[in-house]
C-alpha positions in Angstrom: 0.0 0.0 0.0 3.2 2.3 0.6 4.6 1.6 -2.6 1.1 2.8 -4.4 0.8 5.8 -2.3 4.5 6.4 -3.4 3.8 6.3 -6.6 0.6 8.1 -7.1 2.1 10.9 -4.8 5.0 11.3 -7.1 2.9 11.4 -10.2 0.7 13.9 -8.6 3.4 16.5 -8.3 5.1 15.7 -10.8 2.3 16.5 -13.0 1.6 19.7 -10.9 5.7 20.9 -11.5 4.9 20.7 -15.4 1.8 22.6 -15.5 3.9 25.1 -13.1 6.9 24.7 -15.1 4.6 25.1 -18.5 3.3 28.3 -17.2 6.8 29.9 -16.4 9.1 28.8 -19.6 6.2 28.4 -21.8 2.8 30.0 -21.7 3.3 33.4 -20.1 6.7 34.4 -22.9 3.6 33.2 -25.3 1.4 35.7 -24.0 4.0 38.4 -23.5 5.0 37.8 -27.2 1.3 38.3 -28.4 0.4 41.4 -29.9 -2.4 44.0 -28.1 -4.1 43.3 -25.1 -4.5 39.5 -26.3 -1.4 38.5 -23.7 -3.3 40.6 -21.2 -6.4 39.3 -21.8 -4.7 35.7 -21.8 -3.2 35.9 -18.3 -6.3 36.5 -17.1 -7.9 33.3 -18.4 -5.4 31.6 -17.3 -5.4 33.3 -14.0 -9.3 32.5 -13.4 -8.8 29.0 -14.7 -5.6 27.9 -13.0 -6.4 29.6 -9.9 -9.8 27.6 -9.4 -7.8 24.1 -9.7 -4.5 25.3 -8.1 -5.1 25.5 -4.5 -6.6 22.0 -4.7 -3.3 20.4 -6.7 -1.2 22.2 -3.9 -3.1 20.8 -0.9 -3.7 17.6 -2.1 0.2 17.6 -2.9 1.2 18.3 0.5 -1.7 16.2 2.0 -0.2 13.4 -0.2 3.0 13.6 1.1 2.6 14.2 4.6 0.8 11.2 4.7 3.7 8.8 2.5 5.9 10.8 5.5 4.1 9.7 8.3 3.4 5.8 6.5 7.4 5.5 5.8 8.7 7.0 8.5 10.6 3.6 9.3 11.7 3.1 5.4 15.0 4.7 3.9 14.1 8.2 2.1 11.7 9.1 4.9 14.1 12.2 5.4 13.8 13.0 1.7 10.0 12.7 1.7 10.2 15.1 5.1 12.3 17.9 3.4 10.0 17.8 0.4 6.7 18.3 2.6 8.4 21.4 4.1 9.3 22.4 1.0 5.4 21.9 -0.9 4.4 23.9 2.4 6.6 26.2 1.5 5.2 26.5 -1.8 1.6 26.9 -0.6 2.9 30.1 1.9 4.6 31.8 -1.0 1.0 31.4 -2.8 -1.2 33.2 -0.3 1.0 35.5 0.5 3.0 36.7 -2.5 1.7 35.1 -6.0 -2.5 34.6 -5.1 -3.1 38.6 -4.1 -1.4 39.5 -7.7 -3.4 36.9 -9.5 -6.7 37.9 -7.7 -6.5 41.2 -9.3 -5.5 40.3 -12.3 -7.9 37.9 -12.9 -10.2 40.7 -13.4 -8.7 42.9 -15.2 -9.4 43.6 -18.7 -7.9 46.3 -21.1 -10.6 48.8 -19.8 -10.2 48.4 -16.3 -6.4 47.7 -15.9 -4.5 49.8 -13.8 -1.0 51.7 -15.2 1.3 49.2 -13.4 -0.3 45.6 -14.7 3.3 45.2 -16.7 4.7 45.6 -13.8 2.3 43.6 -11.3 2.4 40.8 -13.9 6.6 40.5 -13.8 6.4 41.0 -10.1 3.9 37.6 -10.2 7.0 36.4 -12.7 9.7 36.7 -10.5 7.5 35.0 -7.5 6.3 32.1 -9.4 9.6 31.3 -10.9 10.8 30.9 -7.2 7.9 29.0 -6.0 8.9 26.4 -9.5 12.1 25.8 -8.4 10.8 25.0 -4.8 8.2 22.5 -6.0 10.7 21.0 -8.3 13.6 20.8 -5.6 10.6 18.9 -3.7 9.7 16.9 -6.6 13.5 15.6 -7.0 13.3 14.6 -3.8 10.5 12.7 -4.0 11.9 11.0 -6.9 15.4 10.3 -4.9 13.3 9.0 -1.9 11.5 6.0 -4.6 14.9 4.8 -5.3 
């Protein structure tokens, strides 16, 4: 039963990195690159969207893996799997307090009611997210290392 809780754990945020990793390296220089207020209007989508599934992916994460922590706390890797629970949490703090009060506004925002500084607003919610993807993915590797 460990080894499927493992597994599915693993897959979980695995999955949740790429979408994160997608969004940073692939999707937002997509929308920056498009012309007009399309790669406005596109982050906001995407905010609305992602933001309704995130918080679940997150929590569920970290639920996931405190509970494959707690199960293999006698089993090598049970270190590994600790660090990358604090590190998920960490992930989920950086959210509420730094990337989710950005996205909140500018999931609303459309080319009539966008304030001056949404350029700016959206590379602060850059700079934050790439942060919180090399978190998750430092928790991620150790996940992986902990399997083996």
């Amino acid at each position: 039963m460990l080894t499927a809780l493992e597994i599915v754990t693993t897959v979980i945020v695995g999955l949740m990195v790429g979408v994160e990793f997608s969004v940073a390296f692939v999707i937002n220089p997509i929308f920056n690159a498009l012309p007009e207020d399309s790669g406005q209007l596109g982050r906001a989508h995407g905010g609305r969207m992602l933001g309704a599934v995130m918080p679940f992916w997150y929590i569920g994460s970290l639920v996931l893996v405190a509970v494959w922590a707690i199960a293999g706390r006698h089993h090598d890797g049970a270190g590994l799997t600790v660090t990358a629970g604090a590190l998920l949490l960490l992930s989920v703090v950086m959210s509420l307090l730094l990337l989710v009060p950005i996205n909140n506004r500018g999931k609303t925002w459309t080319p009539e009611n966008r304030p001056e500084d949404w350029k700016e607003q959206m590379n602060r919610w850059d700079r934050f997210h790439y942060v919180r993807v090399a978190v998750i993915v430092a928790a991620f590797a150790l996940l992986v290392t902990a399997l083996a």
